[in-house]
C-alpha positions in Angstrom: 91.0 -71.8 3.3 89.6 -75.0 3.6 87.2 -76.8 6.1 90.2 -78.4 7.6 91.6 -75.1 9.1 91.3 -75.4 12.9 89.4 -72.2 15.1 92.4 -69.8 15.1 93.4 -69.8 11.7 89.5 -69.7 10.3 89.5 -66.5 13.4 92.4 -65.2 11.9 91.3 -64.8 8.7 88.2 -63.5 9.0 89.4 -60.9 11.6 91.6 -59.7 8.3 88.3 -59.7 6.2 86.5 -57.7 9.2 89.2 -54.9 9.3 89.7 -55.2 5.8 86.3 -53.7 5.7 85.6 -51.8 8.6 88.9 -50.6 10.5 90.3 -52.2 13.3 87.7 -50.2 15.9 84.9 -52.1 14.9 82.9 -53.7 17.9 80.8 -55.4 18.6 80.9 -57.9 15.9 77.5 -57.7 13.8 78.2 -61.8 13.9 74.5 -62.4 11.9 74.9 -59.9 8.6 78.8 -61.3 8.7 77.9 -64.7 8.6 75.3 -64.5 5.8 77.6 -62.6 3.7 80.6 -64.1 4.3 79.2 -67.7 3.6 77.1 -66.6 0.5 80.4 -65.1 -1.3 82.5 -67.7 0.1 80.0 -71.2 0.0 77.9 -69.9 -2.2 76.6 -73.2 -2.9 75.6 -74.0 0.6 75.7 -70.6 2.2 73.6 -69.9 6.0 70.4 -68.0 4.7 68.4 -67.9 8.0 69.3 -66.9 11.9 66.4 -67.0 13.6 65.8 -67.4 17.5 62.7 -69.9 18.3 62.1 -72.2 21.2 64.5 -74.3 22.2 64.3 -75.9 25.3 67.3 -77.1 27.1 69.2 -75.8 24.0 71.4 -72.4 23.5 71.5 -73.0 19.8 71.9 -75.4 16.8 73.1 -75.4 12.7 70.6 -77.4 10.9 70.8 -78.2 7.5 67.8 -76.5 5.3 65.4 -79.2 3.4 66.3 -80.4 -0.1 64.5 -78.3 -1.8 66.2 -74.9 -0.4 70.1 -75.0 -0.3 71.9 -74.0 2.9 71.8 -74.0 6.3 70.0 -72.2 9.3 71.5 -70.5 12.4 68.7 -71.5 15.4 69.1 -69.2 19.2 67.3 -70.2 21.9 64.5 -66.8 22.1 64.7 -67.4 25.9 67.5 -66.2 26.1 67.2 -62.9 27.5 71.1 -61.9 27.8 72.6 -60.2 24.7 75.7 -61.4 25.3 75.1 -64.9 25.3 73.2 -64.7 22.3 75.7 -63.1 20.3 78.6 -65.6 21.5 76.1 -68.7 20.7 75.5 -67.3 16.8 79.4 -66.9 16.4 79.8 -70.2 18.3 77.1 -72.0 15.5 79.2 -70.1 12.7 82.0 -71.8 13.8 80.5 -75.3 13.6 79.2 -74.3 10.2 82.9 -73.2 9.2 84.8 -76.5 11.0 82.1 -79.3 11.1 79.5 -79.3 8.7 80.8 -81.8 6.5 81.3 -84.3 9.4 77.6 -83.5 10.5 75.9 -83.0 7.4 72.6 -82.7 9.3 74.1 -80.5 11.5 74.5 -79.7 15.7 72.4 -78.9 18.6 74.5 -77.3 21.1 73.3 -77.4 25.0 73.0 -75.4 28.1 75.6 -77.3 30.0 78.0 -75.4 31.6 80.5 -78.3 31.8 81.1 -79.8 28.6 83.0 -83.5 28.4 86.4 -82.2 27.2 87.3 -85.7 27.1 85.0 -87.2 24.4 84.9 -86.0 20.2 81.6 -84.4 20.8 83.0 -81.8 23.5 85.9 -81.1 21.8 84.0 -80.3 18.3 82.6 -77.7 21.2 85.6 -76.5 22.4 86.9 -75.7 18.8 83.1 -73.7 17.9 84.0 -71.6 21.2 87.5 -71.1 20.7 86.1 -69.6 17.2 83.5 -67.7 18.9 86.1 -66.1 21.5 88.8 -65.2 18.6 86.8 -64.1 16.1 84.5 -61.7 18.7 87.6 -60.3 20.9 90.4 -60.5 19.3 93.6 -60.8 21.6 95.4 -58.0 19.9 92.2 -55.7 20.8 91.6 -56.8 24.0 95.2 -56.7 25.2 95.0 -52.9 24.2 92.2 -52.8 26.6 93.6 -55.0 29.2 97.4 -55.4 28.9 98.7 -58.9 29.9 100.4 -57.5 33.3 97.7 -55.4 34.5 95.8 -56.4 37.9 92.4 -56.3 37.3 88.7 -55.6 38.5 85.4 -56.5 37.5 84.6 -53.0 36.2 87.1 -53.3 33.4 86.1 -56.8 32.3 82.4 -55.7 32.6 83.8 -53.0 30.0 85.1 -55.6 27.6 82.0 -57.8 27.6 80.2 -54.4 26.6 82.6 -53.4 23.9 82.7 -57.3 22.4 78.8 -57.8 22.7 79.6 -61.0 24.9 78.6 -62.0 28.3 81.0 -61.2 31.1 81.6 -65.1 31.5 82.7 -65.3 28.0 85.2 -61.9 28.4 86.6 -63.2 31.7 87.7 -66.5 30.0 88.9 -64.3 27.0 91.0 -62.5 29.5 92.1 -65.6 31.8 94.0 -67.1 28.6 96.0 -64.3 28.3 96.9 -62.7 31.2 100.6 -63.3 33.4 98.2 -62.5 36.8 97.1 -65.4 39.0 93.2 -65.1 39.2 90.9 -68.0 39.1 87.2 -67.7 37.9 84.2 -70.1 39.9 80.9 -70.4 39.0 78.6 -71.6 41.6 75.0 -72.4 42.2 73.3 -73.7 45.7 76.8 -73.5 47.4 78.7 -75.2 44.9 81.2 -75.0 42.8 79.7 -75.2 39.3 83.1 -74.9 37.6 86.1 -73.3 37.3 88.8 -71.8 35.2 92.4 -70.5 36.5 95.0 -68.7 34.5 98.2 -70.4 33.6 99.8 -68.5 36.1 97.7 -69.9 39.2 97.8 -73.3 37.8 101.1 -73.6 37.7 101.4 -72.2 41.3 98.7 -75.1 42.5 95.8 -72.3 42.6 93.0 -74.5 41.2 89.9 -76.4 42.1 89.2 -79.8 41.2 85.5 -79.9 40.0 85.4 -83.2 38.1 84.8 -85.4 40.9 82.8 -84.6 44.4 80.8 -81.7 44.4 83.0 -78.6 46.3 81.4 -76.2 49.0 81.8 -72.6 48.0 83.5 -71.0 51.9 80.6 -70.0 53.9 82.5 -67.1 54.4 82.8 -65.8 51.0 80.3 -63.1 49.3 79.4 -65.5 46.8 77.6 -67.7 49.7 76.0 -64.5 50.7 74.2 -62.9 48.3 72.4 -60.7 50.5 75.8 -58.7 51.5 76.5 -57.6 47.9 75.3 -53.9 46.9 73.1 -54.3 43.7 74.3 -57.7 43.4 78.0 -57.0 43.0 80.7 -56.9 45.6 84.2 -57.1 46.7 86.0 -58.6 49.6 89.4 -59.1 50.6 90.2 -63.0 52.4 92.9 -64.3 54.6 94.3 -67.7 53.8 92.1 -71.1 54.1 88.9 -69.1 53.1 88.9 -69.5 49.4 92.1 -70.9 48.7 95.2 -71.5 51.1 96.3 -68.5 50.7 95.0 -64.6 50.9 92.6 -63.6 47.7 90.3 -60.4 46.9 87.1 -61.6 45.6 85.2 -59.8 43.4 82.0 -61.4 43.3 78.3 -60.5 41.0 75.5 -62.7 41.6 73.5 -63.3 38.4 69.8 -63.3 39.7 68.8 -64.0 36.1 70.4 -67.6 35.7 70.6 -68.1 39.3 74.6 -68.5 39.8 77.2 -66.5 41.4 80.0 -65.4 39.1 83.7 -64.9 41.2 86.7 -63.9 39.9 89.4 -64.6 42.7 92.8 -62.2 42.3 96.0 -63.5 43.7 99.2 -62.1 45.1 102.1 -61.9 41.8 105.0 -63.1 44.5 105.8 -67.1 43.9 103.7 -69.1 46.8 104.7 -71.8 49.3 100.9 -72.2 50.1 100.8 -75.3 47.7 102.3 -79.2 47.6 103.6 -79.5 44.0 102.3 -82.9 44.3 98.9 -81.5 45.3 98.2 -80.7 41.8 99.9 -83.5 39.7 99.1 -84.2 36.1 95.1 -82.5 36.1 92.6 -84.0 33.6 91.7 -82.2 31.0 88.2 -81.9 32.2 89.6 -79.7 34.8 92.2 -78.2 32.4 89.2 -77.2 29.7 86.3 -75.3 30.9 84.9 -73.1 28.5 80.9 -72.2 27.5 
């Protein structure tokens, strides 16, 4: 393997490594003792010899380069960080920049708290290849199809089960999910009563089930749990909507509002039978800023 490998194929290989060495039930992903190891046997010349968490304000994490008088590199998390999950998905993210980027930044990357990265420019998609990394190399789609097959209609209790078992926030395992599965379900973050961003599976894109977030700011419905976050039960709830309240068209909403970062977290389930709620021409050829929402 070589530095030009994309995401998947550096994933792919290392997931052989990982069962290689510890079976195929093997989660969560130790991502700090692999990634020492791994990069002194394989780049032993330049290998990462320090994952440490310190201060970083406005920052999830970062790959630095060491000084010249100590060879390597060192893995930075923002300490503030008080969610697991997160953490571990940054420290796999950073080993994927060291794996696909650190010759094109020899001095390495800071990586920011944005939750909307700028598909559209070389900078957000060096992102998008260190999360596509992250996601492969931490949940596996063969693994988490066993868990969740492709077909099955879901809740949040079974994705909260996955983010458990892969060490990941339940963000992170409900985009790992969306990218695989034949439902239609759409994921919105919101803050303030807005739409933060979103992420629909190919299935609801295709049927026009989307929101456009890259332009003016979208209302979350009034009517919806995420707007109230006083109706959920231990900050988690469920409710079922009749068309032209989230979308134009009937949804379940299962809703948890994240008190810690301040955001409601919505994962929208949709009806399998083909839809005449959208205009084909409604959703014409989407950007890939709306196409490519990841972190």
């Amino acid at each position: 393997m070589t530095a030009s490998n994309g995401p998947e194929r550096w994933a792919f290989e290392l997931t052989h490594v990982l069962n290689a060495a510890y079976g195929t039930d093997r989660f969560p992903v130790d991502i700090i003792t692999f990634a020492q190891d791994y990069s002194r046997q394989r780049f032993g010349d330049e290998p990462i010899v320090r994952i440490v968490g310190e201060d970083l304000p406005g920052f999830e994490g970062a790959l630095y380069r060491l000084s010249s008088d100590r060879k390597g590199w060192a893995v930075i998390y923002n300490s503030s960080i008080r969610s697991k999950g997160r953490i571990n998905f940054t420290l796999a993210h950073e080993f994927g920049h060291y794996l696909l980027h650190r010759t094109a930044f020899p001095d390495g990357l800071r990586c920011g708290q944005q939750d909307i990265v700028r598909w559209d420019s070389d900078y957000g998609q060096i992102e998008h290849q260190a999360n596509v990394f992250a996601s492969n190399i931490l949940m596996p789609l063969d693994d988490y199809r066993r868990q969740i097959p492709d077909n099955d209609r879901i809740d949040l209790d079974e994705i909260k089960a996955c983010a458990a078992r892969y060490g990941v926030s339940l963000v992170a395992a409900t985009l790992r999910w969306l990218g695989y599965t034949q439902k239609r379900a759409v994921l919105v973050v919101a803050r303030d009563g807005y739409i933060l961003w979103s992420r629909s599976s190919e299935a609801a894109l295709k049927s026009g089930a989307f929101f456009r977030t890259a332009g003016a700011p979208v209302e979350i419905p009034i009517s919806s749990l995420a707007a109230s976050p006083a109706a959920l039960l231990d900050g988690e709830g469920r409710m079922q909507h009749g068309p032209g309240v989230w979308l134009a068209e009937p949804v379940e909403e299962f809703t948890i509002f994240a008190e810690l970062y301040d955001f409601s977290l919505s994962l929208l389930m949709l009806d399998d039978r083909p839809t005449r709620f959208y205009r084909v021409e409604e959703e014409g050829e989407m950007d890939l800023l709306d196409k490519m929402r990841f972190r």
